[in-house]
N, C-alpha and C positions, 0 to 999 in steps of 0.2 A: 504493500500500500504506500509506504517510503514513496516509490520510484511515479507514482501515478499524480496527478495534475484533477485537485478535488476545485470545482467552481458551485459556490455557496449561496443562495437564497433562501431558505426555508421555508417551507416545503422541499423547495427542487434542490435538485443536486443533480451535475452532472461529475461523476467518475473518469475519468479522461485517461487512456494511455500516454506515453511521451511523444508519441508519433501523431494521435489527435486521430487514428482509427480502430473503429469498433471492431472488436474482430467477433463478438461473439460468448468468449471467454474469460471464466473470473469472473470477479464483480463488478470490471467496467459497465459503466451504460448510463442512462437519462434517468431518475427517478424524481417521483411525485408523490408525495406524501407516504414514502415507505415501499412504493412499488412502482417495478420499472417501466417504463416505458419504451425506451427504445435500449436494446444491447448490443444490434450490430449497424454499424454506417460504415461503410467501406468504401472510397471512391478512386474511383479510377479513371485514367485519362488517356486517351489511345490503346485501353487495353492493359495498362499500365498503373504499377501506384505510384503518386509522385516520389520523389525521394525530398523527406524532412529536413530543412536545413534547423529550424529553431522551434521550438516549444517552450512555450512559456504563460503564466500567469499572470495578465495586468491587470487583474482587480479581485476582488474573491468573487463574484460572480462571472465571471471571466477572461475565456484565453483564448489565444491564437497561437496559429501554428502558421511555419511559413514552407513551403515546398516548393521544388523546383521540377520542370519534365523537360526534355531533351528530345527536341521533334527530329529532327537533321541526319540526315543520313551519312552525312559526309565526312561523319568519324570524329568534328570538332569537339570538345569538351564541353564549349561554354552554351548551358541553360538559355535555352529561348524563352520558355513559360515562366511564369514565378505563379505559385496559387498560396493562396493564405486564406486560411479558414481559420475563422472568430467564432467560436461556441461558447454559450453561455449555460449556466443552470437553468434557466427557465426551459429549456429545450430546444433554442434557436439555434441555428447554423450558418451563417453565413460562405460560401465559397464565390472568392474573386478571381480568374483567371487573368493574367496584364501578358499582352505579348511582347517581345523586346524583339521578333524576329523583323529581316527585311519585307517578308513576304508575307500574304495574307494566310492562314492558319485554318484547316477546319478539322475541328479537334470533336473526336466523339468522347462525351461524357455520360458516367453511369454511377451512381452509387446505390451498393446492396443491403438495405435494409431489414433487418430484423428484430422479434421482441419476444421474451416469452412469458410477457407481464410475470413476473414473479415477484412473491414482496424479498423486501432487505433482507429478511432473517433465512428465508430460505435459501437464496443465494449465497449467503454467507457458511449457510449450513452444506452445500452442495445439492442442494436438494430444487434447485430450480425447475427441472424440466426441460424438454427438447422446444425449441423456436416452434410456435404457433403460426398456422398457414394466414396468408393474409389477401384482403380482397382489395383490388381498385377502388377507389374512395375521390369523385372528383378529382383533384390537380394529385392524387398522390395514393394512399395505399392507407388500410386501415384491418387492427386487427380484435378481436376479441374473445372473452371466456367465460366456461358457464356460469361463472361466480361475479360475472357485471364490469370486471374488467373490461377497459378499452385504451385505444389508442389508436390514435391517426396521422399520419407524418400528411402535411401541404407542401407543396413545391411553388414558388415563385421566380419564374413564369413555369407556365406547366410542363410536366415531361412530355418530348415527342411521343415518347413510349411509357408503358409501363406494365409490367410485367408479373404479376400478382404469384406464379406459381414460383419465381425464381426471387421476388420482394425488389426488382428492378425498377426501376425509373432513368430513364435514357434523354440524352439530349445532343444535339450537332449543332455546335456552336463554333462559328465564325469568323475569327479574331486578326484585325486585321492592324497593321503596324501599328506598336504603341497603344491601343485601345484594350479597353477593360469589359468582360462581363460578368454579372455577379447572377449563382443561384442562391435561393434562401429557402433552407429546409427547416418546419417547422414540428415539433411533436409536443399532442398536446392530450388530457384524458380522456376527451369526447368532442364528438363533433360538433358540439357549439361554443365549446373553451375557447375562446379570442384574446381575453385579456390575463391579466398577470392573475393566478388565485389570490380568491381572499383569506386565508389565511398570511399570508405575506405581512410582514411589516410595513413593505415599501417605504414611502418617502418618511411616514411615520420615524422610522429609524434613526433618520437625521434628527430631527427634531428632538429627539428622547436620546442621543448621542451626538449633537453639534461636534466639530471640527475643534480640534486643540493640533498646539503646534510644540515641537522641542526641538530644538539648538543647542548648538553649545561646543566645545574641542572634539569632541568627540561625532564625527559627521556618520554614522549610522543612527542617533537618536531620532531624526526625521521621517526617516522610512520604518524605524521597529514602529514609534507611536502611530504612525500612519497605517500600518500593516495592521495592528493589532487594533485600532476604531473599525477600519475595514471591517476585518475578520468576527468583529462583536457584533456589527450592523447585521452583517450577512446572515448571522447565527436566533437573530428576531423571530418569534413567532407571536401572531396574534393568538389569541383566547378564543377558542371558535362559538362557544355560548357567549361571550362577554368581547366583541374583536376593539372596543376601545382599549381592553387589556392587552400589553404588549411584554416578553419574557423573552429570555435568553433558554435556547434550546443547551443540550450539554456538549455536543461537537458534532464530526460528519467525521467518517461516513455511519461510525456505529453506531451514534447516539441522538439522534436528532430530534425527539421528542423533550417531553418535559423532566429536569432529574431536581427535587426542592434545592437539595444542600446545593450543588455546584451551583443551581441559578441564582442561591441567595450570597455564593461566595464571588460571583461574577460581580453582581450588580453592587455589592459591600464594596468591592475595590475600583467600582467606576462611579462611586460617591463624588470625587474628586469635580468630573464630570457633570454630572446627572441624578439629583435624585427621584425625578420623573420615573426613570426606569427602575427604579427600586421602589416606589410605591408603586406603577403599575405589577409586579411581580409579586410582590407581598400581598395585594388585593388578590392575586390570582390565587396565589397560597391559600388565601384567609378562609375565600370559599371552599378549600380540598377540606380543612380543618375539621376534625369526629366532632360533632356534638353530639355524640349519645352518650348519657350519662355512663361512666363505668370508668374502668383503668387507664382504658384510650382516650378520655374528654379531653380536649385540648391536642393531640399529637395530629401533626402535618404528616398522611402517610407519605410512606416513600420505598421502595425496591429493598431487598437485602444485595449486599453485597461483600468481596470479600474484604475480609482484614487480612491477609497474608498467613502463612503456613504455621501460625504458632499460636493463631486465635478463631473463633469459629466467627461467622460473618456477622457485619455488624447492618443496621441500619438506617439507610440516609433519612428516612422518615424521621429517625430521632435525633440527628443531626438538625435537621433542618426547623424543625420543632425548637431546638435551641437558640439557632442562630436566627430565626426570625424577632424575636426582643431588642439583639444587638444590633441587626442590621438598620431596626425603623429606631433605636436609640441614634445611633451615628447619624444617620438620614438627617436626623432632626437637629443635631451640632453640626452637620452640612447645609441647613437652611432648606429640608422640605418644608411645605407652605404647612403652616397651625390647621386649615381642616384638611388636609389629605393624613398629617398624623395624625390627630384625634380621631379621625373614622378609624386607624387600623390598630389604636391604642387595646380597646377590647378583646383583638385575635389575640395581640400579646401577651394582656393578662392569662387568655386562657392557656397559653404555650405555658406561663409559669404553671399554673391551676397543674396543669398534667406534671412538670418537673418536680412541687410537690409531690403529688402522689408519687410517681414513679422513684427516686431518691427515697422514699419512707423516714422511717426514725433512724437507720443508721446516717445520714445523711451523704451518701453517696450512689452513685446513677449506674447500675448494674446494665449492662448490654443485654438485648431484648432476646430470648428464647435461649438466653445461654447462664443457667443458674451460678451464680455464684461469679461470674467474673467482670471485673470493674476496671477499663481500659481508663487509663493514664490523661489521655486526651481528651476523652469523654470527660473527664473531671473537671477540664479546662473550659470547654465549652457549655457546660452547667456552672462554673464560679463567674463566666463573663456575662452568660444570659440572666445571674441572678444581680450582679450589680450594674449592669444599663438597663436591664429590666426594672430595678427599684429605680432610675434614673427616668425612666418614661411613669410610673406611678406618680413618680411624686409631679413633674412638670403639668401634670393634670390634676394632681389633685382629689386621685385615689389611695383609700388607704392602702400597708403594708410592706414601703418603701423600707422602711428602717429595719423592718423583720426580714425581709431581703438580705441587708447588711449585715447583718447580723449571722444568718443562714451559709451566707459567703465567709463569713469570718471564719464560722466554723468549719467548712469544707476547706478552707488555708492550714490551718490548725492538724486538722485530719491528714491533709493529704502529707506534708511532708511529715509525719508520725509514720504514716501507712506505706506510703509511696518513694520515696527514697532510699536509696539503698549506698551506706558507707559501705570505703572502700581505699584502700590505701593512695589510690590516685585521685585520692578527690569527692569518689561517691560517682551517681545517676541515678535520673529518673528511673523507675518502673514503668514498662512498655503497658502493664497490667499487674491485676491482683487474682491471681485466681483460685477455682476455691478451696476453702481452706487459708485464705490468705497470704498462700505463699505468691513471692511478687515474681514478675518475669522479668528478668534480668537481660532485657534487649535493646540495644540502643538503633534508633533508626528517624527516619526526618519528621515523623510525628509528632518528636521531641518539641518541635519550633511551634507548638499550638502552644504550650506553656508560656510562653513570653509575647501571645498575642491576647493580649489584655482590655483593647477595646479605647475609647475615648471616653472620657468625663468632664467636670466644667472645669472652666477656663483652658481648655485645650491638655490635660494632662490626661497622661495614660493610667488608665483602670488599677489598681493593684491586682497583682498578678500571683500565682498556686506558692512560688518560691518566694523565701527571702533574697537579699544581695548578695550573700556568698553561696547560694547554692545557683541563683542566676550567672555568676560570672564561672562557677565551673559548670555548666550549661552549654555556657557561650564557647567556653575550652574546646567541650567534646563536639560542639556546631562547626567549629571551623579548622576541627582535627583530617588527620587524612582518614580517619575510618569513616567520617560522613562527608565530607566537603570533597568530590569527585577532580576538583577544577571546572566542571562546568553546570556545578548545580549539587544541593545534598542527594544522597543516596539515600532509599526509604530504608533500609537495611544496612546498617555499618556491616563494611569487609572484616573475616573475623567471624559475627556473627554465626549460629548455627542458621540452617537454609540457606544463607546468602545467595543469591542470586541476579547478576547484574541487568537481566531481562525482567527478572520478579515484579508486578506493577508494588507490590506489598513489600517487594523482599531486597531490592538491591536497584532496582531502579531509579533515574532522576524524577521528581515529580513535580513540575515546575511549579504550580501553586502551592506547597510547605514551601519550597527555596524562597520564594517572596513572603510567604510569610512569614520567612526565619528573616529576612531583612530585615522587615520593617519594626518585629520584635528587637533583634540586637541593635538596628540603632536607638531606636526608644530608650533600650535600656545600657547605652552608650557604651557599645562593644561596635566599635565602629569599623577595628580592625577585620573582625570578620565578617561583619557584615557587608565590608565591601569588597572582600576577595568573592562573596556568592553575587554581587549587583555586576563583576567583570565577569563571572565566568559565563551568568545567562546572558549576558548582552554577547559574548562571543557565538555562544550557542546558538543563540537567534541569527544570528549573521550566516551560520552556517547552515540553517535553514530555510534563508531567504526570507529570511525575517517575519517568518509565520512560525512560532512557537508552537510546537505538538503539545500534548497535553502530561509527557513523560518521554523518556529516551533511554536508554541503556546507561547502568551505572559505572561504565570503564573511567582506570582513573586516564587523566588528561596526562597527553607527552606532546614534546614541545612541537611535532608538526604531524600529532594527531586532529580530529574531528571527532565531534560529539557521533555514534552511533544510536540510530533510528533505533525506536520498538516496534515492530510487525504491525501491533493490535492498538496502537497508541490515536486516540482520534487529533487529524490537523486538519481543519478549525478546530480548536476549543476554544469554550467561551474562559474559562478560568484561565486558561493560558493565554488567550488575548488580551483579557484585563488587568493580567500582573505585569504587564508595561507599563500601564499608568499606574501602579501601585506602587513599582518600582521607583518611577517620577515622583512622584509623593512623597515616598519613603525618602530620596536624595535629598530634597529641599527640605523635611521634616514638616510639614505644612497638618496644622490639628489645630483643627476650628473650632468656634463655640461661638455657634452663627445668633443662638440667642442670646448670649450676652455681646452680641455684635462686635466679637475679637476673633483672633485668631494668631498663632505661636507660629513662631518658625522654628528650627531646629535642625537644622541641614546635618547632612555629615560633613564632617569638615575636615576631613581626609581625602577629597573631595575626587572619587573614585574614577569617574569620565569628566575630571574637568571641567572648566566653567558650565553652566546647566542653564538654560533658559525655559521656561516653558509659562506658556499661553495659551488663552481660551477655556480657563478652567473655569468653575462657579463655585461660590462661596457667600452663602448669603441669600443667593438667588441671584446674582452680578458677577457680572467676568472678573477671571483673577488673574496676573501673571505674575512670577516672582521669576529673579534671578540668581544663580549662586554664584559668587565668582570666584576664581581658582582658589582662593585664601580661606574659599569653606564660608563666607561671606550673606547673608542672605539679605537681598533686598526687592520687596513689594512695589511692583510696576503699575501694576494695576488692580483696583480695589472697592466694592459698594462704599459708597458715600458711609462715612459715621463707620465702619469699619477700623477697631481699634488693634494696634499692634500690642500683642500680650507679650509680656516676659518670661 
């Protein structure tokens, strides 16, 4: 999947070889809401496939390929033809022919179409099925299944021919010195589909993710933040009951539906941004939310999945059920407007309603269908949802702010009692407790939820599970070589039992904990490590064209090595596209507290890429830009009116 050219809208997606033809095979092909539409386009030209000179990506919806054909018989080398075909996710095609020869040209064109509507999962499964026969259909070819599938490819202008038993569509076309002519192959789900679906973001996108800009020494920062708004835009879907509701899908090509945690951890770090698109999403959440009275009242469900080979799977339902408190807390020291918070105020309460329950009298948050065991991070993420959750209580004006705090003090108290573990070099967290209490003894990039502690007033960071000296050896073992790869932590320190540098659980890079091991160590002014992981993902990005996968293989880095791909790793992700601007954030140190109309700088001042520009942020509800300059220096360019500078 590495090697393939993914073009992004959601719903559609188009799966692209490097060459830009269908052959059929794998999972390439045109998909629409999970199921394919078209998997073979082949074209050919005299008989001929062109020969590829470039493939490439210019947008996340997409790419063009450039090809050349050789009419001439007279043995010269040089390419008379040039074709370049523009395919997009929606399921457009464009093919341009340009002649460069002396002579007028009449080139026979055909391309062979195929589909065997199959959904995602089965394809991925193998389990697709042999190509479905197809019938003539107006300007083009149409096929369909007894389960309602369909799909119809249009031709513009129409084919001479077309071929239904062989999925042909023919043309002779005429090219005569220096002139162009273009076909335009269309696939779409039914035969009155004309416009974009609605489920689509579209233009919406922009608006709930406006245009921001970075500069600075370092001249990749232009195109990573550019790639990764791209890549977040692309990644939209509407709410198909609710389509003013607009959400971050979790990535392409596996994941393109709804997943809570990842869209609540997307939209948390495109706060900076946008809190548009974080109360659209939390509204989408609020309505999934159990209300039937019982165990589950209050929990956002969400899929199992795995925790890695030393823990049984855990739940994003109950992640997400966490982080929705903290995320509409921040939201709110970012300047969402007072009634789009106070409408989602009440989900939140309930999110806590259920963390009571769930937590009980020992006060600690046991992992869901697995008795007895109480994951390290989980702890984390219930000590931060109870104190910006008592943070959104009290701003309104509901009781139980202070028992909140109280509840968190005790889980601090608890955890390093329970969950650390001395040790001649210092100590470490426990990965987990399992039962019986004995702790698991595994260090791996999970660790970095510990030191993300969240925002409170006047722009300071939350207190956080550890004291100062178990945070700074914390921060030791973060930016040791058993976790810190060179180009991002490993979910599994080298060492480890399982270790495995493909592992998504076990050894592999995961980019969203490496940014949020950032943004944690510089907060808690471990700046040294934290900015050998701010070089190493921005190298990493570079070396994937500045589209950040959502994980990569954990080899360590040598000096004219490259980060290695993960097979199954989804590129687009939304979490990995929005730890660019998190990262940006994190560099300047920028923590707002829109309602007391301030806002802290705190750059790192080791000042890892270099003078740091960046603009087009909102803060308040008003554009922000700040600059750092090489000295570690932070200075506010642009700012809402009455917007005070905190110390």
């Amino acid at each position: 999947m590495h090697r393939t050219i993914i073009c992004v809208a959601l719903p559609c997606m188009a799966i692209l070889p490097e060459d830009g033809q269908l052959d059929g095979h794998g999972i390439a092909g045109v998909y629409h809401s999970g199921r394919r539409l078209l998997s073979r386009s082949q074209l050919r030209i005299s008989g001929c496939e062109p020969t590829l000179v470039q493939g490439r990506l210019v947008s996340p919806d997409r790419a063009t390929f450039v090809a050349v054909v050789r009419t001439s018989a007279d043995g010269v080398p040089d390419p008379d033809v040039c074709v370049e075909r523009v395919r997009d996710a929606l399921g457009t095609e464009r093919i341009t022919l340009r002649s460069f020869a002396a002579r007028p040209l009449k080139l026979p064109v055909e391309v062979a179409l195929g589909t065997d509507l199959a959904e995602l999962g089965a394809v991925t499964a193998g389990r697709s099925g042999p190509e479905l026969s197809a019938s003539v259909h107006e300007s083009g070819l149409r096929w369909s299944t007894d389960d309602g599938g369909h799909a119809v490819v249009t031709a513009d202008p129409s084919p001479h021919d077309a071929l239904a038993s062989a999925g042909l569509l023919r043309w002779e076309l005429v090219l005569r010195p220096g002139t162009t002519q273009t076909i335009e192959l269309r696939v779409t789900s039914d035969r009155t589909e004309r416009d974009r679906p609605l489920s689509r973001a579209g233009r919406a996108a922009d608006r709930l993710l406006p245009e921001a800009q970075a500069a600075g020494d370092d001249r990749r920062l232009p195109a990573l933040l550019g790639t990764a708004l791209g890549d977040l835009r692309a990644l939209l879907i509407r709410d198909p009951a609710h389509p003013a509701d607009i959400f971050p899908g979790a990535g392409a090509p596996w994941r393109c539906g709804s997943a809570p945690a990842e869209a609540l951890w997307a939209v948390r770090m495109a706060l900076p941004l946008s809190t548009r698109l974080a109360a659209t999403t939390l509204r989408m959440l609020a309505r999934t939310q159990l209300s039937v009275q019982g165990p589950d009242f209050g929990r956002i469900p969400g899929p199992l999945r795995d925790a890695g080979p030393h823990l049984p799977p855990s739940c994003t339902g109950m992640e997400a059920t966490l982080a929705f408190p903290a995320v509409l807390a921040e939201a709110w020291r970012w300047g969402m407007p007072e009634q789009e918070f106070t409408e989602l105020v009440p989900a939140a309460e309930r999110c806590l309603q259920w963390l009571r329950q769930a937590a009980g009298d020992e006060g600690l948050l046991p992992e869901p269908g697995a008795a007895g065991v109480l994951r390290s991070d989980t702890q984390a993420h219930a000590h931060r949802a109870a104190i910006l959750g008592a943070d959104v209580l009290e701003a309104t004006g509901r009781p139980g702010a202070e028992d909140w705090r109280q509840w968190a003090g005790a889980l601090r108290d608890r955890f390093q009692e329970d969950f650390w573990i001395d040790d001649r070099t210092g100590g470490r967290p426990a990965a987990a407790r399992l039962p019986g209490g004995r702790p698991l003894s595994l260090l791996g990039s999970s660790a970095a939820h510990l030191l993300d502690t969240g925002l409170v007033g006047g722009g300071r960071p939350a207190a956080g599970l550890l004291d100062k000296e178990r945070t700074e050896q914390l921060a030791r073992l973060l930016g040791g070589p058993a976790l810190d790869s060179g180009w991002g932590l490993r979910s599994l320190g080298t060492g480890e039992p399982g270790h495995n540098p493909f592992g998504h659980r076990s050894g592999a890079v995961r980019v969203h904990e490496t940014a949020v091991a950032v943004a944690g160590l510089a907060a808690a002014g471990h700046e040294k490590e934290a900015s050998s992981l701010v070089r190493g993902l921005v190298d990493a990005s570079e070396a994937f064209g500045n589209r950040l996968p959502e994980m990569y293989a954990g080899r360590q880095r040598t000096a004219d090595g490259v980060p290695v791909p993960h097979p199954a790793a989804c590129r687009p992700a939304a979490v990995a596209a929005a730890c660019a601007l998190h990262l940006l954030t994190a560099l300047a140190g920028i923590r707002p507290d829109a309602p007391a109309r301030m806002v802290a700088l705190r750059p790192i001042r080791c000042v890892p890429l270099g003078a740091v520009q960046i603009s087009g942020l909102r803060v308040a509800g008003e554009p922000f830009a700040v600059r750092i300059s090489r000295r570690g220096l932070a200075m506010v360019e642009q700012a809402a009116e009455g917007l005070q500078l905190g110390v």
